[in-house]
C-alpha positions as CSV (number, residue, x, y, z in Angstrom):
1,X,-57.6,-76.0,-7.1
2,X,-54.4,-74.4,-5.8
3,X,-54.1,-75.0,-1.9
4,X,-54.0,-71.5,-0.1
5,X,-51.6,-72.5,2.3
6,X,-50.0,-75.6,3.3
7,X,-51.3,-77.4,7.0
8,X,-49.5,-76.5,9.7
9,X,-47.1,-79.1,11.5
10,X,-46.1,-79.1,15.5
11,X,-45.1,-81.1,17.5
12,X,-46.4,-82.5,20.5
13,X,-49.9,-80.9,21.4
14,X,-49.0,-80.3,25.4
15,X,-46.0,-78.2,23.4
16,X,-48.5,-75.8,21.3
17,X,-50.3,-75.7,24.4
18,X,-47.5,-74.1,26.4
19,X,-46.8,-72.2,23.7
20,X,-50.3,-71.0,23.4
21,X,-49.7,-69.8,27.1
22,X,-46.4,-68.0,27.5
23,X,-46.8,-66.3,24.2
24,X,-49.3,-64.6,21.2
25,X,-48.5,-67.8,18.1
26,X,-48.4,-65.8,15.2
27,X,-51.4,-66.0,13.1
28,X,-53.3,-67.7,16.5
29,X,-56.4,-66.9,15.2
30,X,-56.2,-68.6,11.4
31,X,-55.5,-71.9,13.9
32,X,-58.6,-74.1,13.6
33,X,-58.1,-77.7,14.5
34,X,-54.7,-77.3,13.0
35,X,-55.9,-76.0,9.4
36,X,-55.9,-73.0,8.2
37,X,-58.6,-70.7,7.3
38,X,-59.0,-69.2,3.7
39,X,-59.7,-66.2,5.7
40,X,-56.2,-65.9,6.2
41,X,-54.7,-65.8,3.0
42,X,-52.7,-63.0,2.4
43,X,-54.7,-60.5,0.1
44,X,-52.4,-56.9,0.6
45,X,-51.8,-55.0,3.0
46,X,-49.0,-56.2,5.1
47,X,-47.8,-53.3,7.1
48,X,-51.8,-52.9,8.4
49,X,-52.4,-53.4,12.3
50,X,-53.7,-56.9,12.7
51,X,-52.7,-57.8,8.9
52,X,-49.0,-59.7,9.7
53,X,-50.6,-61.4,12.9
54,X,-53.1,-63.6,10.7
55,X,-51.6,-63.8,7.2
56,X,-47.6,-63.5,7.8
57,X,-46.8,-67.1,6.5
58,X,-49.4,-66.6,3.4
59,X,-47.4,-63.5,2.7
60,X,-44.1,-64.7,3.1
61,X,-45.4,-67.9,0.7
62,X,-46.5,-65.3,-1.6
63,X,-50.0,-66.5,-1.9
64,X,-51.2,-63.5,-3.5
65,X,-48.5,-63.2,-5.9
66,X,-49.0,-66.9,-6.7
67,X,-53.3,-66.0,-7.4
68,X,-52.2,-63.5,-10.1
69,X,-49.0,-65.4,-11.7
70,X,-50.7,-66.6,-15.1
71,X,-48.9,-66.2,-18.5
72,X,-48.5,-62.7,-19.6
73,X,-48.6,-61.8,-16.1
74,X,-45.7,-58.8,-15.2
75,X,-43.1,-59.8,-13.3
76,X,-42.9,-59.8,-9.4
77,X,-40.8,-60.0,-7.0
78,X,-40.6,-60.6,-3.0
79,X,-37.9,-60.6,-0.8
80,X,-37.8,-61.0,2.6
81,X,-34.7,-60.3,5.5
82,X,-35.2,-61.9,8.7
83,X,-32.8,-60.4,10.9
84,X,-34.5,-62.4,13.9
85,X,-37.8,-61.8,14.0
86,X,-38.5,-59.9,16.9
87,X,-35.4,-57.0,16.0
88,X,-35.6,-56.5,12.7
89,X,-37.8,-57.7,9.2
90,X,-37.4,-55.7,6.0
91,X,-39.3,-56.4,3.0
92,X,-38.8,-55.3,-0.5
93,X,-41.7,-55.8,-3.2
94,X,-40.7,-55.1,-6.9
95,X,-43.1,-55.1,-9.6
96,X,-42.4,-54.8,-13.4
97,X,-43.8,-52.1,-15.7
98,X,-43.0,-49.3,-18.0
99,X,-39.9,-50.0,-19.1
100,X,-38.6,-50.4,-15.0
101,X,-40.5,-51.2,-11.9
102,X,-41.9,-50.1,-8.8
103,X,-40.2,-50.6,-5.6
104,X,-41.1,-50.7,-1.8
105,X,-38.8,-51.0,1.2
106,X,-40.5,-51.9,4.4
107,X,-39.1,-52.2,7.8
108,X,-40.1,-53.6,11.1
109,X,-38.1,-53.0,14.2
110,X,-39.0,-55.0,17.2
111,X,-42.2,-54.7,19.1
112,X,-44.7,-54.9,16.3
113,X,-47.1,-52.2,16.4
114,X,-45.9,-48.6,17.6
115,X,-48.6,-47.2,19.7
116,X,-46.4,-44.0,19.7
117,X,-46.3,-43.9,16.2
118,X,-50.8,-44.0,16.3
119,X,-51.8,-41.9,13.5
120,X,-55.2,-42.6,11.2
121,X,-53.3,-41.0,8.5
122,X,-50.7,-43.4,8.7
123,X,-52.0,-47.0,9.5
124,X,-48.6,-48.6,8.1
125,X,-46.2,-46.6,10.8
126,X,-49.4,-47.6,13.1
127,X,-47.8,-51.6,12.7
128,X,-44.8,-50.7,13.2
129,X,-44.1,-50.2,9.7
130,X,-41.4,-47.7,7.7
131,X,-41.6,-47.5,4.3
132,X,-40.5,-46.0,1.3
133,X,-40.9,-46.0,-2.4
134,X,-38.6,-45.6,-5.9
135,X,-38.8,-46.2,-9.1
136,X,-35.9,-48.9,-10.6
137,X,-35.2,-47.7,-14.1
138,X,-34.9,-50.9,-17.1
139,X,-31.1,-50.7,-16.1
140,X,-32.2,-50.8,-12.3
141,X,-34.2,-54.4,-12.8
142,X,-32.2,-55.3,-15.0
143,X,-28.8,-55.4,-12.7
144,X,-31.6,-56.8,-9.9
145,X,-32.4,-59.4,-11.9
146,X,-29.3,-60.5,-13.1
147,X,-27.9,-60.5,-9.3
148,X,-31.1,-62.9,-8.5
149,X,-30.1,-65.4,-11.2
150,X,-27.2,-65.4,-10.5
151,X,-27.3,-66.1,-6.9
152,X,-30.3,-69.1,-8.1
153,X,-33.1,-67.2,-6.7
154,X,-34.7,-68.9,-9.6
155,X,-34.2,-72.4,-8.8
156,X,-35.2,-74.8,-5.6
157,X,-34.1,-74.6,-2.2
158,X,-31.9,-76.9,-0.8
159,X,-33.9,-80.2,0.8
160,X,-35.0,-80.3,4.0
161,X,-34.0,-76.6,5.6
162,X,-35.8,-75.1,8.1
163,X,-35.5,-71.4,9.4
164,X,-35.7,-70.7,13.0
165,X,-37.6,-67.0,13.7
166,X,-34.3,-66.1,15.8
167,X,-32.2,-66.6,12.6
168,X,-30.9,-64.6,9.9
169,X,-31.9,-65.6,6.1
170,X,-34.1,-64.6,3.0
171,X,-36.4,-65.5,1.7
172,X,-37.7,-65.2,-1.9
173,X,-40.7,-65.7,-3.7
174,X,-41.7,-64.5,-7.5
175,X,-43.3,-64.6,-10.5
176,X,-41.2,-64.5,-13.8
177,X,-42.9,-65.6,-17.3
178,X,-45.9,-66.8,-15.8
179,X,-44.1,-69.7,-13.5
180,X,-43.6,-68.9,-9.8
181,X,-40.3,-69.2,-7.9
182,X,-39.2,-69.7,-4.6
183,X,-36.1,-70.1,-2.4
184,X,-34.0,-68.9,0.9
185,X,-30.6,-68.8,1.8
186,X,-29.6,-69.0,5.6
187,X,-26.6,-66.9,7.2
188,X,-24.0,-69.4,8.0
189,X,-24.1,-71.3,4.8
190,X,-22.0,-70.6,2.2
191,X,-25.0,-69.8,-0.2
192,X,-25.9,-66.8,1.9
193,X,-22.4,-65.8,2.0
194,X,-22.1,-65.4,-1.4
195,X,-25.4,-63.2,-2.1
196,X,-25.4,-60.3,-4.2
197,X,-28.8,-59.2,-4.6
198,X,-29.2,-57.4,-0.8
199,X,-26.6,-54.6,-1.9
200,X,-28.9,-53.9,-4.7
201,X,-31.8,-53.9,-3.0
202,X,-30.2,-51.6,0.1
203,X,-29.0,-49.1,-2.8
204,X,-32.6,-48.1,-3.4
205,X,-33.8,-48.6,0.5
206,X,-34.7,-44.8,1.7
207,X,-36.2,-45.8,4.7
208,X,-33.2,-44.9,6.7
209,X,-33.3,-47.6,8.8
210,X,-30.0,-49.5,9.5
211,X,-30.0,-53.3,8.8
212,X,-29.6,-55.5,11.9
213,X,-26.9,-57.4,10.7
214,X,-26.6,-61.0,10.5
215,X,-24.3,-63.1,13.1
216,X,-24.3,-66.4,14.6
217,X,-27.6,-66.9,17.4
218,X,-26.2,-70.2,19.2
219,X,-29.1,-72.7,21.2
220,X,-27.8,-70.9,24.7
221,X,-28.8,-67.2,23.1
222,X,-32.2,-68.8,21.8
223,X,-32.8,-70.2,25.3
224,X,-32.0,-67.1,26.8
225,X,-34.0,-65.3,24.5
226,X,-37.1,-67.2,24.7
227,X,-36.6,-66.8,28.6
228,X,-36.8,-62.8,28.5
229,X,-40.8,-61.9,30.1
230,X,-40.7,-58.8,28.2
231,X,-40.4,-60.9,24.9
232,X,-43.8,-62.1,24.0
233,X,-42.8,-62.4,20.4
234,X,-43.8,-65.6,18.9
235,X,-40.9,-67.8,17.9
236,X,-41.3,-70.5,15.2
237,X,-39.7,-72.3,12.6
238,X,-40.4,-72.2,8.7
239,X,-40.4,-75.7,6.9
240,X,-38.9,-74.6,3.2
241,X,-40.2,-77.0,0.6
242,X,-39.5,-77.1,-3.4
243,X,-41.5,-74.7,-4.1
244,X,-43.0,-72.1,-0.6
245,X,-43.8,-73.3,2.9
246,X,-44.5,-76.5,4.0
247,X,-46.0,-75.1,7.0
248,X,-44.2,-75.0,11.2
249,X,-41.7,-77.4,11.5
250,X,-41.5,-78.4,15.1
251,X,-39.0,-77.6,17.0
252,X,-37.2,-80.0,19.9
């Protein structure tokens, strides 16, 4: 049986402890004796109130995607720009079909859910969500999916990374041919550097929303930002593995 999500790891437990007091931890409430609950798998709905909180790391391991990825099985693709967490996330969905695909750009500015933006019409600008939709023509996907082979979306991550939540870096997760994928790149290295697929994805991106873009955040800015009261954003770091998540890597 496929394993939903991976086990978290921290470090010490007086450090998730402090944690647990100066801040919200992300998915806090999927937490139970370090597991995880199956209640928290991602199942849709990202940009819902209360959704990102307790099934971000399923989503960003593409759980659901991973459920439906059998032989036969359209294509479908995630990607995911972490401009540091708490400014900026965009997230681009893409799924094969009639000859094209359907896209969805998503964008999260900092501060999670918009209480001035409360509307029961619109639940998604509710969390803090703006989105917008296209349709990628065969000629579209094609040039997307050229640009992610090229760029090895399509083959492993490098060993051992790890992606701080102050960072900038992508993430990627699909399902091509029945056989999932996964993979990041990390500004600063010269795999990131050398990316093409963002233009491509930005071409179709009507959400109006400027990307924060990606610089150096040195240990004295993370301090520092860690340090602000106003930011109760959690701050964590991703474990990348072969093949998705490994779970929290602890930080020192």
């Amino acid at each position: 049986m496929m394993r939903v999500f991976p086990k978290f790891r921290f470090g010490s437990a007086n450090r998730v402890k402090q944690r647990l007091k100066l801040r919200p931890l992300l998915g806090a409430v999927c937490l139970i004796g370090l597991g995880l609950l199956s209640a928290c798998a991602y199942r849709g709905g990202i940009a819902q109130p209360l959704t990102q909180k307790v099934a971000w790391f399923s989503y960003i391991n593409g759980d659901d995607i991973r459920a439906a990825c059998v032989p036969g099985a359209s294509s479908q693709y995630r990607l995911i720009y972490n401009g540091e967490y708490d400014r900026q996330v965009r997230v681009y969905e893409i799924l094969a079909g009639g000859g094209g695909a359907a896209y969805t750009a998503r964008v999260q500015g900092g501060g999670g859910i918009g209480l001035l933006r409360l509307s029961f019409t619109n639940l998604e600008g509710l969390g803090g969500w703006t989105t917008a939709r296209a349709r990628l023509d065969a000629s579209d996907l094609a040039d997307l999916e050229r640009a992610l082979t090229n760029n090895a979306a399509f083959s492993p991550p490098p060993p051992g990374m790890n992606l701080a939540s102050e960072e900038f870096y992508w993430i990627f997760v699909g399902c091509r041919d029945g056989k999932m994928y996964f993979n990041a790149w990390r500004y600063g290295d010269d795999r990131f550097a050398a990316l093409t697929f963002p233009a491509i994805l930005l071409r179709h991106d009507a959400t109006g929303v400027a990307v924060n873009p990606p610089r150096d955040v040195g240990p004295i800015d993370r301090v520092k930002r860690g340090g602000e009261p106003e930011n109760t954003t959690p701050r964590f770091d991703l474990a990348i593995g072969a093949n998705g998540l490994l779970g929290l890597a602890p930080r020192i």
